[in-house]
N, C-alpha and C positions, 0 to 999 in steps of 0.2 A: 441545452448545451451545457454541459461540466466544463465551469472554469478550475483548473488545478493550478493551485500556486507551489507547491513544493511536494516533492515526494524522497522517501528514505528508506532505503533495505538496511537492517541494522542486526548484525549478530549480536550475541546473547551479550558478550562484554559490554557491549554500547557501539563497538568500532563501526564507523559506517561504513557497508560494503560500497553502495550506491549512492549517489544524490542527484535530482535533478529537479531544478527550481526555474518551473515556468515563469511566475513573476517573484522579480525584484522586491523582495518585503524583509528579506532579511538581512540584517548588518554586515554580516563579515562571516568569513568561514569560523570563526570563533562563538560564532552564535548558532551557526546549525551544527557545531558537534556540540555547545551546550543545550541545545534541541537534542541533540541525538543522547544524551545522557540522561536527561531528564524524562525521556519517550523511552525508555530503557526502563528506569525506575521506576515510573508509574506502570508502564506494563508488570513490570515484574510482583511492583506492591499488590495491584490486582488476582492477581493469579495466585497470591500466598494466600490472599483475604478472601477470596470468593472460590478459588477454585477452576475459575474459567480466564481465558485471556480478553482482555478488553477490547472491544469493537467499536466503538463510537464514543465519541466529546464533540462538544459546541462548546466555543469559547466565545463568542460575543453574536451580535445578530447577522453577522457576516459568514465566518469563519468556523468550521467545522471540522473533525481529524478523524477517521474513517482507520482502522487497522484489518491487516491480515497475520497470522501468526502460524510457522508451521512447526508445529512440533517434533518432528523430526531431527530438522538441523537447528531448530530456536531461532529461527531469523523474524524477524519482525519487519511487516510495511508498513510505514505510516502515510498516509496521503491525505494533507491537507489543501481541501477544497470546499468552491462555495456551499456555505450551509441550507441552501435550495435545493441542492442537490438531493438532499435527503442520505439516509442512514443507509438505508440496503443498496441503492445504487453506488454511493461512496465507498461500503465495503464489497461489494461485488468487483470494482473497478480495482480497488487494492486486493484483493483475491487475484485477480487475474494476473494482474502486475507480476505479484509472488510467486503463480504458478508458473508464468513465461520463464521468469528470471532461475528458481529452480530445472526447470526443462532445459533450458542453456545451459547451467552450471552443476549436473547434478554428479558429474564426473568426479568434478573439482571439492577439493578441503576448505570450503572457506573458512577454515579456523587456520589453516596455513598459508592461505593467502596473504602474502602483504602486499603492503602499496595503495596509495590513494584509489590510483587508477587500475585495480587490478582488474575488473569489469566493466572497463568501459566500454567494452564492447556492445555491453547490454545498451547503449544508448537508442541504439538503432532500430530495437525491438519494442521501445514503448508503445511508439502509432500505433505499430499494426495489432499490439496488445489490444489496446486498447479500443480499435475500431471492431475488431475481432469479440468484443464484449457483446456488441450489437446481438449476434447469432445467439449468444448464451440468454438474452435476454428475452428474445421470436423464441428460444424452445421452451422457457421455462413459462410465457404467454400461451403456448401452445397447451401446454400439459395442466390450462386451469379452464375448467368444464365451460364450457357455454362460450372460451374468447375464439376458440379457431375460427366456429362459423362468422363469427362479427370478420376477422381477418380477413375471408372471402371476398 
């Protein structure tokens, strides 16, 4: 079971498009847009240095931050969740996120969007995002030699 404690769609400025924080761990909204500046910069530092966008951190024996990044619009997920969870299922989980919340909004400018609340519509779609990862997970089991028959 994936405990999630915060997750954040963040355009390229730092502005957060999204936020939603399962548990209570962070101070004040002054502290998740100084998260959302700092998950900004560090992505960004990545991608000048390496070349690629950054997909996973562990920050202590708990706590783990899993990214998805689309390069098209530069939006960034971050999803901080437990560090049991592991690397590919945490960014799997933020992949999805990302791609539901583009599929919602792919109409839309979010570089024109204002307002705190311009997506909060997107609330409504994390569940099923997310239960919906389930199937992405059965195919990609599916497509590794020898697990179908075990599946039977």
């Amino acid at each position: 079971e994936m405990l999630l404690s915060l997750m954040i769609l963040l355009a390229s400025s730092g502005r957060t498009l999204f936020l939603r924080e399962w548990i209570k761990k962070w101070q004040s909204d002054k502290s998740t847009r100084m998260y959302a500046g700092l998950l900004t910069t560090v992505h960004k530092k990545a991608m000048l240095s390496t070349g690629m966008p950054l997909t996973y951190l562990e920050f202590n024996s708990e706590v783990a931050l899993s990214f998805a990044f689309d390069n098209g619009t530069e939006i960034l997920c971050a999803l901080f969740h437990d560090k049991s969870d592991g690397p590919e299922f945490g960014r799997l989980i933020a992949k999805q996120i990302l791609a539901s919340f583009m599929d919602e909004y792919e109409k839309s400018d979010q570089k024109a969007t204002t307002g705190d609340n311009a997506f909060y519509s997107f609330e409504s779609k994390i569940i099923d995002t997310i239960e919906g990862s389930t199937s992405k997970i059965l195919s990609m089991l599916r497509a590794v030699r020898g697990v179908q028959s075990l599946m039977l």
